[in-house]
Backbone bond lengths (Angstrom), bond angles and torsions (degrees), N, CA, C in turn:
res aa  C-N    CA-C-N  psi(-1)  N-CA   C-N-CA  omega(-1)  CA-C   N-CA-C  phi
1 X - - - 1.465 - - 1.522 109.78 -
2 X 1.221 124.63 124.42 1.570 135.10 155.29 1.179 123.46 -36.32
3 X 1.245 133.57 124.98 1.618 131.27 -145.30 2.106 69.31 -111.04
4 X 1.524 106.55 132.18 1.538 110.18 164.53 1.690 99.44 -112.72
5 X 1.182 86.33 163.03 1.367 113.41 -178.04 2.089 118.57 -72.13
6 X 1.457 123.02 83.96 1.446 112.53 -164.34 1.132 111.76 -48.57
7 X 1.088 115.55 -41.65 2.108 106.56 172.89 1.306 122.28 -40.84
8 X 1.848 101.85 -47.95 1.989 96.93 167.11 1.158 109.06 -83.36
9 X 0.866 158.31 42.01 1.459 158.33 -177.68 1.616 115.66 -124.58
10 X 1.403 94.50 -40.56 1.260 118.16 178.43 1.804 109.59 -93.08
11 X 1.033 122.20 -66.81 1.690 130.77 163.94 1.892 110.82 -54.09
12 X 1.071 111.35 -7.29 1.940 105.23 156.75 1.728 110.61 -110.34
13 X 0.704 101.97 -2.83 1.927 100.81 176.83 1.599 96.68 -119.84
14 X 1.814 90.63 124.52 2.008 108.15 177.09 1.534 95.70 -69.09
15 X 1.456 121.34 -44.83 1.344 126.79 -177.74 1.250 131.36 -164.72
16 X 1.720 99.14 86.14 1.946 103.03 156.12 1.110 119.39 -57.06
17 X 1.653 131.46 7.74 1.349 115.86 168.22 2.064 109.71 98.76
18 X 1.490 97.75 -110.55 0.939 122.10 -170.45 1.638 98.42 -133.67
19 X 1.324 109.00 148.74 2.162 120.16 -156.06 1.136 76.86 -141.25
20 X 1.392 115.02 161.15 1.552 135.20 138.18 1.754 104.41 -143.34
21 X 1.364 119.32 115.36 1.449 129.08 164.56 1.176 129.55 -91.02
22 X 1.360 131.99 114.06 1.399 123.60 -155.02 2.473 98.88 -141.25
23 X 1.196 78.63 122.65 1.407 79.51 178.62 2.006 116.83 -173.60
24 X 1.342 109.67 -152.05 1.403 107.60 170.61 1.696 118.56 -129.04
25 X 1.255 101.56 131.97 1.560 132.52 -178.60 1.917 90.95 -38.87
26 X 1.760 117.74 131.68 1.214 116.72 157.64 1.579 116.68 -32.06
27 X 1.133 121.83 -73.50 1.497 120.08 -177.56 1.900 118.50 -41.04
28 X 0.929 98.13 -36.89 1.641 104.84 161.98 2.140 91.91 108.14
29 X 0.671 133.33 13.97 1.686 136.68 -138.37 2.156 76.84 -108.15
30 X 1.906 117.37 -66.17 0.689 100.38 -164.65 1.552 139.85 -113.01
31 X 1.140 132.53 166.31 1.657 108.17 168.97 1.534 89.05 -92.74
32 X 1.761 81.61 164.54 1.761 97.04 -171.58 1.321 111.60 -136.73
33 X 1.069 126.89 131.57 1.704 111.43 167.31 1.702 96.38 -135.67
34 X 1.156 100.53 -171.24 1.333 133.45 -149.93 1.794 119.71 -171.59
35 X 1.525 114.41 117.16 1.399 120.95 -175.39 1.522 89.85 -129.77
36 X 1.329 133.19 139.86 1.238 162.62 100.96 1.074 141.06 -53.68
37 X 1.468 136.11 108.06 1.422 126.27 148.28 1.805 127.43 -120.61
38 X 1.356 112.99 158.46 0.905 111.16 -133.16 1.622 100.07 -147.06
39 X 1.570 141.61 99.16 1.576 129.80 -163.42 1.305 118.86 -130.04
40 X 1.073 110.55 134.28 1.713 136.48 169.63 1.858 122.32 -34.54
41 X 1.796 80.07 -67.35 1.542 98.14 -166.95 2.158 93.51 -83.20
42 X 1.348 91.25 -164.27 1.586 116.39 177.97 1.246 91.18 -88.01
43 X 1.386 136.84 -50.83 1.552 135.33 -170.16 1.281 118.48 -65.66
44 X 1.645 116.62 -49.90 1.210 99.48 137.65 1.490 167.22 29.28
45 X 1.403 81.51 -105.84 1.638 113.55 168.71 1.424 140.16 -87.67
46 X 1.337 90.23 4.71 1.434 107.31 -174.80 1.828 92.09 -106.16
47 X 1.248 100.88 76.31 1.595 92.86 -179.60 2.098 102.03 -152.68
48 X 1.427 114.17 159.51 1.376 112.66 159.14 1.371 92.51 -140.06
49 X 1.756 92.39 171.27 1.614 124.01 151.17 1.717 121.02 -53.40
50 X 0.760 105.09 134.79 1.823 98.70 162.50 1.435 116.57 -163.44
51 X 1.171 119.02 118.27 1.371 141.29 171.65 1.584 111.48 -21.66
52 X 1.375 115.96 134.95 2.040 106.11 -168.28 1.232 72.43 -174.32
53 X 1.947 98.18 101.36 1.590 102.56 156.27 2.026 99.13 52.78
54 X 1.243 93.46 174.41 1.601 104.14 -161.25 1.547 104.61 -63.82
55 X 1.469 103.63 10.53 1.899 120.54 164.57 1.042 126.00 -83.28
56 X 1.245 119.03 -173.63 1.577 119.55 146.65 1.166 108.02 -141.34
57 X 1.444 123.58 175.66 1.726 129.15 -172.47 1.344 98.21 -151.99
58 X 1.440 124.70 161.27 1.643 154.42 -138.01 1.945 71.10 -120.50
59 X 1.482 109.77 136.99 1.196 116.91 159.21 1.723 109.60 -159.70
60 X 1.375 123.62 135.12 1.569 134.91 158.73 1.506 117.74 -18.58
61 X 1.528 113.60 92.36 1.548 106.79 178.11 1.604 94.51 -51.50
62 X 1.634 113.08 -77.99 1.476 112.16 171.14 1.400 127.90 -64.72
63 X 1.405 141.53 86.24 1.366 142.06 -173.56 2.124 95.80 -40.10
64 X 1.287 102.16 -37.73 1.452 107.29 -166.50 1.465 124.13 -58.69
65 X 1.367 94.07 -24.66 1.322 123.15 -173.15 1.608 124.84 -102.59
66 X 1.428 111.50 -6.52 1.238 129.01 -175.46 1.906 98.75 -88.10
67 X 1.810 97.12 121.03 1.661 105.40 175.70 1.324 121.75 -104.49
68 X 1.237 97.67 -49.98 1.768 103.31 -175.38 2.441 102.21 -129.49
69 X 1.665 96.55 94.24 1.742 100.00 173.86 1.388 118.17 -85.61
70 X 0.982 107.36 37.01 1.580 122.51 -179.74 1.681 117.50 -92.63
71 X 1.330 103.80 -15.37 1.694 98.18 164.21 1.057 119.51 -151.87
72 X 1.567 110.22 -0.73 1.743 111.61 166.15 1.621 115.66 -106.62
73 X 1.167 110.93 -14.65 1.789 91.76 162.27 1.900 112.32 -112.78
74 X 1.380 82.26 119.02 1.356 101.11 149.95 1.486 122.34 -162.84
75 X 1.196 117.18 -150.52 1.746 122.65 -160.35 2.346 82.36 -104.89
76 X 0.976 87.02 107.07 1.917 82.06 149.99 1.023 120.70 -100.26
77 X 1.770 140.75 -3.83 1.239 123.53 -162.14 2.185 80.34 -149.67
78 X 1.534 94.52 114.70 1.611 121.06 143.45 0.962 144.64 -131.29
79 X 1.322 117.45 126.44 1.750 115.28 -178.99 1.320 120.12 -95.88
80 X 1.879 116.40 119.85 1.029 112.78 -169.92 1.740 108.22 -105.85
81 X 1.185 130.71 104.87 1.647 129.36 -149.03 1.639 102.69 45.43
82 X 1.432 98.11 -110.06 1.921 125.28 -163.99 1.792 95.26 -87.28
83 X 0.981 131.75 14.52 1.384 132.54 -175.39 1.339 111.46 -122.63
84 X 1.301 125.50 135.61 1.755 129.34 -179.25 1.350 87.51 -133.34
85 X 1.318 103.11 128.71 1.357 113.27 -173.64 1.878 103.98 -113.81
86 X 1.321 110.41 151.94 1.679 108.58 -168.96 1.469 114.67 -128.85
87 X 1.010 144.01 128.30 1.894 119.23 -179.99 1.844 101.22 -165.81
88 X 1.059 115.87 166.55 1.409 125.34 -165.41 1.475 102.47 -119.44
89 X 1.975 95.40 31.17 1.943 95.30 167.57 1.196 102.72 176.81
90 X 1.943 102.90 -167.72 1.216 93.83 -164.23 2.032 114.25 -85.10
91 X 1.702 103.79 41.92 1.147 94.09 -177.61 1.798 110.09 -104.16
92 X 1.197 99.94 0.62 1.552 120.95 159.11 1.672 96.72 -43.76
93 X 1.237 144.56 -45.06 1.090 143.53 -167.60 1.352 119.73 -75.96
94 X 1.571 98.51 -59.96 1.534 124.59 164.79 1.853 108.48 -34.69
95 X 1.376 112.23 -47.06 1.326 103.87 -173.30 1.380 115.70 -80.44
96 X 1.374 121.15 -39.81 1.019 130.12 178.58 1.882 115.33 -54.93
97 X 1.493 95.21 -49.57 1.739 91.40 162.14 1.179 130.66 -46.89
98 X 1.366 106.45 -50.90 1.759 108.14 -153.82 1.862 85.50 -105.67
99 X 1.099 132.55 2.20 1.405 119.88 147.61 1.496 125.27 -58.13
100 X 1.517 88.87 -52.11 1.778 100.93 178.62 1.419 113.40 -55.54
101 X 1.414 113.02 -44.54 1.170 99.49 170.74 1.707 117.45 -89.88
102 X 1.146 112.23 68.01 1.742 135.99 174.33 1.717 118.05 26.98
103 X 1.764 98.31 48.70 1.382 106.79 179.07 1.547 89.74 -99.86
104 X 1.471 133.08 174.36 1.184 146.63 164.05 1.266 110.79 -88.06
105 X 1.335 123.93 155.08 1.524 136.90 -172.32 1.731 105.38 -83.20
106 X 1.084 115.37 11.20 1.909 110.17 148.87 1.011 98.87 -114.51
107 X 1.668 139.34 -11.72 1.043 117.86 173.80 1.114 114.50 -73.44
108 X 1.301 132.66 -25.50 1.739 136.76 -142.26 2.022 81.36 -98.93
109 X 1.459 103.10 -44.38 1.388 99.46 -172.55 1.752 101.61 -61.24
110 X 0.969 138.12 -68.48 1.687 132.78 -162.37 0.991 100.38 -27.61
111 X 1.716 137.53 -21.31 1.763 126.40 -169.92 1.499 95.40 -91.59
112 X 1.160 124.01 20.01 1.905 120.27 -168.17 1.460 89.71 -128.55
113 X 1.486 106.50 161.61 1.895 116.04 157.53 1.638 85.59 -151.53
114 X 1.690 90.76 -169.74 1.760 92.87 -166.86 1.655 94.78 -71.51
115 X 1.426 99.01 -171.59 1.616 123.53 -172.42 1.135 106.75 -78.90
116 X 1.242 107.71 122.97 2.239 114.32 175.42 1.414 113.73 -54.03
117 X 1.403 103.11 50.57 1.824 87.17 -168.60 1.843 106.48 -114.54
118 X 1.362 116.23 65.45 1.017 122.36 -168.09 1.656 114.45 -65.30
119 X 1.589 116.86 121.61 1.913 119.57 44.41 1.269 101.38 -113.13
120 X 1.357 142.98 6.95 1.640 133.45 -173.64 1.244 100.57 -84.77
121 X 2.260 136.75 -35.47 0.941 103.86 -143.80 1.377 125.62 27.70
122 X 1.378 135.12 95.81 1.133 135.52 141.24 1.510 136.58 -60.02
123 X 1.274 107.43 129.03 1.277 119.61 178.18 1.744 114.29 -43.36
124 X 1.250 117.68 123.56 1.733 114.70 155.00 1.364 131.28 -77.94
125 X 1.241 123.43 79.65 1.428 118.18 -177.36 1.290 126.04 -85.39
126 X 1.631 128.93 135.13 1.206 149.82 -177.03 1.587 131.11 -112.69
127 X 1.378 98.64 139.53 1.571 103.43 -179.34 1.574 117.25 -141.68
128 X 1.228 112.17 115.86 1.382 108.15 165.88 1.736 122.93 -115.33
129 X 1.250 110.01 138.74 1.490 116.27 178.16 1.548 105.18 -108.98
130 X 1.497 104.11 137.58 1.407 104.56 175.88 1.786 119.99 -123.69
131 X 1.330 132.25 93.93 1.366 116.27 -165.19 1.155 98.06 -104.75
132 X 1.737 124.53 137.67 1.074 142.06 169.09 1.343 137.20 -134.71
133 X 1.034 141.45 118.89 1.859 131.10 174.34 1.639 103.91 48.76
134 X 1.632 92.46 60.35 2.064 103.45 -173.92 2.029 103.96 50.21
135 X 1.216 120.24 26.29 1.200 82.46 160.36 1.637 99.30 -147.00
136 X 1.837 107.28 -168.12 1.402 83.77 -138.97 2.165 80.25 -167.33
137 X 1.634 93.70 113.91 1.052 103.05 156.82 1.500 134.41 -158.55
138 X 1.359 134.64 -162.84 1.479 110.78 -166.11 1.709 107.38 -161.47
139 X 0.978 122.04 176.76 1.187 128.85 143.79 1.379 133.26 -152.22
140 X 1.523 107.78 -162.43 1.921 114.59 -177.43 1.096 125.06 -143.17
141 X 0.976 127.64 142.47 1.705 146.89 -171.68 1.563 97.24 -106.19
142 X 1.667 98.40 170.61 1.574 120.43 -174.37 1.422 104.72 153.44
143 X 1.700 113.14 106.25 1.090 148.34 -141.23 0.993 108.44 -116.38
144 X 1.632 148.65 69.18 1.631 138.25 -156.94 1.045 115.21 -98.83
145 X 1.512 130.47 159.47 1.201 129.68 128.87 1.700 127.48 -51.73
146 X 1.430 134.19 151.12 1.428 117.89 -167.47 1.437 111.23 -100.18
147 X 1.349 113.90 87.30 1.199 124.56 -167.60 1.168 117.50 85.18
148 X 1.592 132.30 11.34 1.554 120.05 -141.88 0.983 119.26 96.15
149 X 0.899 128.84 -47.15 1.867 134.35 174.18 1.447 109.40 -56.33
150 X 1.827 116.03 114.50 1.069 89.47 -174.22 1.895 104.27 -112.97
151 X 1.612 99.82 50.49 1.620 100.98 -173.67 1.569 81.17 -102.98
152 X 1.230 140.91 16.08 1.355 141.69 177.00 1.827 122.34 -133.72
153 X 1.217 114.06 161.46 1.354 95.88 -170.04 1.231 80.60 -138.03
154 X 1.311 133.93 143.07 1.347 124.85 147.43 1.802 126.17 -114.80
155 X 1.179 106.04 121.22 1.803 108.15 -171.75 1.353 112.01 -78.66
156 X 1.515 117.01 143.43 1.495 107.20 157.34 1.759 109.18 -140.21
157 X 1.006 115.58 172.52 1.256 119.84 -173.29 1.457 112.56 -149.39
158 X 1.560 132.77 135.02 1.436 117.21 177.52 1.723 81.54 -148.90
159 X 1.599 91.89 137.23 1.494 109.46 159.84 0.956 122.93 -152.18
160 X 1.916 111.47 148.13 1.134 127.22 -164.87 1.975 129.38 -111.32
161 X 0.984 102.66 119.24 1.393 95.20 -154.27 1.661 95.41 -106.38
162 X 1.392 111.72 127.84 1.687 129.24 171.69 1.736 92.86 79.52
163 X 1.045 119.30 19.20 1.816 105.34 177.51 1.325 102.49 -20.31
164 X 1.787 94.94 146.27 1.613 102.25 170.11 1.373 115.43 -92.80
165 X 1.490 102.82 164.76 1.464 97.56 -160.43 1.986 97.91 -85.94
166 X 1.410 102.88 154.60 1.920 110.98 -168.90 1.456 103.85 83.48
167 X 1.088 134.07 23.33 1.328 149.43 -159.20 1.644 118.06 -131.83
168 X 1.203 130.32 98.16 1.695 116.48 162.42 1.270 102.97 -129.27
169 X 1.248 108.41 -149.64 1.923 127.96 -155.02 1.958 102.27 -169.02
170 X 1.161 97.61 98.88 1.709 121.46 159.40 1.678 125.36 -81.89
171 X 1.606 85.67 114.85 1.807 74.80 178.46 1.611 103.71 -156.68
172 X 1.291 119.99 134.76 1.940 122.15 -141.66 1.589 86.79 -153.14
173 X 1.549 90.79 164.01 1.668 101.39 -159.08 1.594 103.15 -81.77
174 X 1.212 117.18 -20.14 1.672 109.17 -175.74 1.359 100.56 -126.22
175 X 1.543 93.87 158.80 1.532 95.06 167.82 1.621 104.88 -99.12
176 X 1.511 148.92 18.95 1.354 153.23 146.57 1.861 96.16 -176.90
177 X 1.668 78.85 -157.42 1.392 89.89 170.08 1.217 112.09 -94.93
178 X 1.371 120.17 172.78 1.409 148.43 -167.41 1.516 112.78 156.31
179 X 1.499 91.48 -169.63 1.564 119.12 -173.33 1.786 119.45 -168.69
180 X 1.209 105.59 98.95 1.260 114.62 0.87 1.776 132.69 -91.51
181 X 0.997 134.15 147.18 1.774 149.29 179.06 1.817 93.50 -23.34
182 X 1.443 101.40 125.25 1.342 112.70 -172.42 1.663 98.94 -83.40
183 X 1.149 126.06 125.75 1.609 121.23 164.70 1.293 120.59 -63.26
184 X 1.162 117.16 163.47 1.337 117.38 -164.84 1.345 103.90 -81.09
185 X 1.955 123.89 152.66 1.122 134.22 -170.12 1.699 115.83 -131.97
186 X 1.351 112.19 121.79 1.630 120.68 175.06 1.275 99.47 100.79
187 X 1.595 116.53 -170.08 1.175 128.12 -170.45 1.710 110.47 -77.20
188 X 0.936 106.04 -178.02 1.776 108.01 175.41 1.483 106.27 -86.13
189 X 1.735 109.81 123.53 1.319 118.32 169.58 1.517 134.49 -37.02
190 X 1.349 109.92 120.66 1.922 91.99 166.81 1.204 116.73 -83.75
191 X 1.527 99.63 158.13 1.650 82.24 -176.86 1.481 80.78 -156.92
192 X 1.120 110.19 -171.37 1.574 115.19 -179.72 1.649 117.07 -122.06
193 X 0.945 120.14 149.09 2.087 142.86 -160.18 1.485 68.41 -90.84
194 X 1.310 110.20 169.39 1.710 134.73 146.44 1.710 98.77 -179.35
195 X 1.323 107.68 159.47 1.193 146.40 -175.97 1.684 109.09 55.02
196 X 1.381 110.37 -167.07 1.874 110.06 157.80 0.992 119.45 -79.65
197 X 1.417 115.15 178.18 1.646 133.49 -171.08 1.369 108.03 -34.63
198 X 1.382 105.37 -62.88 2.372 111.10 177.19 1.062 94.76 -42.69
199 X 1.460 135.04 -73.59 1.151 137.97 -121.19 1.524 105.23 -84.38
200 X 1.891 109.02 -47.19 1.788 103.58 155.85 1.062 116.03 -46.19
201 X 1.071 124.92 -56.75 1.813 137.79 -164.26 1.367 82.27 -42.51
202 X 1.117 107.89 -100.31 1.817 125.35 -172.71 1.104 103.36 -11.98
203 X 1.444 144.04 -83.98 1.258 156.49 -175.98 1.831 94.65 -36.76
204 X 0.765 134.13 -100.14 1.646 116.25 178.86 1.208 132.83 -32.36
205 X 1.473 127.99 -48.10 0.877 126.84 167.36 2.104 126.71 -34.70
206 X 1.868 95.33 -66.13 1.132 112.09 171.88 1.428 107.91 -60.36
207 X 1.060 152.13 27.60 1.355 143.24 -133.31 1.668 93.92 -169.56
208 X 1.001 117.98 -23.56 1.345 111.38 -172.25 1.949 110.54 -94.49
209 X 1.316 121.81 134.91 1.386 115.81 159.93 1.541 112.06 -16.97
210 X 1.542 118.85 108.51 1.301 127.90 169.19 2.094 111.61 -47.57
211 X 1.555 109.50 -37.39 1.264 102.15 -163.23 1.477 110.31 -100.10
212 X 1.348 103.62 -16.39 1.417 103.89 170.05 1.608 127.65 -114.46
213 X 1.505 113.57 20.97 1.534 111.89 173.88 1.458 98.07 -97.90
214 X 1.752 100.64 162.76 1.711 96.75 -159.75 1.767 69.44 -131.68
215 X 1.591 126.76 -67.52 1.425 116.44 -160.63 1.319 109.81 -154.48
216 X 1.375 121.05 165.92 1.623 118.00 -161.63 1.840 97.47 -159.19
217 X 1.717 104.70 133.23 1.108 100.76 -170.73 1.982 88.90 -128.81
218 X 1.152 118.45 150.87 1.273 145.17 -151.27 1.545 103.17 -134.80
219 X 1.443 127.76 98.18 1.730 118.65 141.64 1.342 119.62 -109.23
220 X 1.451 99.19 162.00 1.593 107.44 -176.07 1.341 89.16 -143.80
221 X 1.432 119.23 129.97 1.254 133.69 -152.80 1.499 123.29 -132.42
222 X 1.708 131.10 70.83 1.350 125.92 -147.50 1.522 101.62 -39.77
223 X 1.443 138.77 163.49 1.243 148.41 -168.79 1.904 81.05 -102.20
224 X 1.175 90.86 -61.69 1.412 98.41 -161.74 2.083 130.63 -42.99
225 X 1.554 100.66 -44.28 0.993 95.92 -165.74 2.054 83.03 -135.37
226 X 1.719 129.23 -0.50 1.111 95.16 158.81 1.900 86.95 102.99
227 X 1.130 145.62 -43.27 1.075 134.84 -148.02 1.965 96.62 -85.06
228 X 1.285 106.67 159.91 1.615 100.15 -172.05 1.621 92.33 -144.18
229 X 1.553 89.32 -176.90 1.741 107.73 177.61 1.055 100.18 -173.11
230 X 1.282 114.15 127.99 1.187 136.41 171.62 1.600 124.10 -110.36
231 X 1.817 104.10 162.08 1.662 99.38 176.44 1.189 103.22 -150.65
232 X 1.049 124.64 133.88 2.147 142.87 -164.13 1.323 82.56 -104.16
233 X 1.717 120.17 142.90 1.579 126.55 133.85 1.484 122.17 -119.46
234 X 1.221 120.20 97.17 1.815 110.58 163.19 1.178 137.84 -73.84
235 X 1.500 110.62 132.78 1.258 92.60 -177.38 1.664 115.31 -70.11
236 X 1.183 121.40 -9.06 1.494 128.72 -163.99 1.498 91.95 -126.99
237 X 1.829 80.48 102.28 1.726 98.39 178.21 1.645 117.27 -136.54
């Protein structure tokens, strides 16, 4: 597979929606991910990042303004011990439960399909990171409707074990805009990590549709000993 460039990937699409990037830092030192979201309507967009426990959660810049919280607030980012879990809903929860209780992360997914949000059905996308005894691997979910059809579900799963370091995997709910919003198609993109935390950050951030990114959350995750840092940007600040 052709390693593309996430800046063009990201700077030629008005809107993949919702991204999650998950891979390893050039230097090889960190795991990295990356959550995006990104909205259409006012409801939407009326949203930030905010820190929850070694997470974060989707919350109402304007509470006043918030109509329907049925698919834009929830938790996308939990850590369960050595596991950081990633998702573009409330199945971030779902995994984290039925992990704890020592199901596997396709298992926890088979109780999910995409989002009832007819005619896009939206895609459910998933990410888990696993760091252990210095090492360090992960995978991804993507939950479809079958073609649109949503009397069908179709599952996929790809995981990557010892990723190399300058190395990740992109994978977002649309393939642009439309109407209805095309779901995303094929495996999750490679693409390549470069620089530190700013310097990824930056690179996505600037990179994203100016009118339709809402917020973007950033970890960098020592391999070695587990310790991380993270950085949120809203646009509604």
């Amino acid at each position: 597979m052709k390693m593309m460039s996430l800046a063009k990937e990201l700077s030629s699409n008005t809107y993949p929606g919702r991204g999650i990037v998950i891979g390893r830092s050039g230097d090889g030192k960190y795991a990295v991910t990356a959550y995006f979201i990104m909205g259409r309507s006012e409801n939407s967009r009326n949203r930030v990042f905010v820190e929850d426990g070694e997470g974060i959660r989707t919350q109402a810049f304007d509470p006043s303004k918030l109509t329907d919280p049925s698919l834009i607030i929830y938790a996308p980012v939990r850590v369960l011990g050595n596991k950081t879990i990633v998702t573009n809903g409330d199945q971030t929860d779902t995994i984290y439960e039925l992990m704890d209780k020592q199901q596997t992360f396709e298992q926890a997914l088979r109780t999910r399909e995409f989002e009832p949000d007819a005619p896009n059905y939206t895609p459910r996308i998933s990410g888990i990171m696993h760091i252990e005894n210095n090492t360090y691997n992960y995978a991804m979910s993507i939950l479809k409707s079958n073609n649109g059809n949503p009397d069908a579900c179709n599952r996929y799963t790809f995981a990557y074990q010892n990723p190399v370091a300058g190395e990740g995997h992109f994978i977002h709910t649309y393939m642009g805009d439309g109407n209805p919003l095309p779901s995303f198609e094929g495996e999750p993109k490679l693409v390549g990590i470069e620089g530190d935390i700013d310097t990824f950050t930056n690179t996505v951030w600037e990179n994203l549709n100016a009118d339709n990114k809402v917020s973007l959350f950033v970890r960098y995750i020592e391999i070695e000993n587990g310790k991380y840092e993270t950085r949120i940007i809203n646009k509604n600040v």
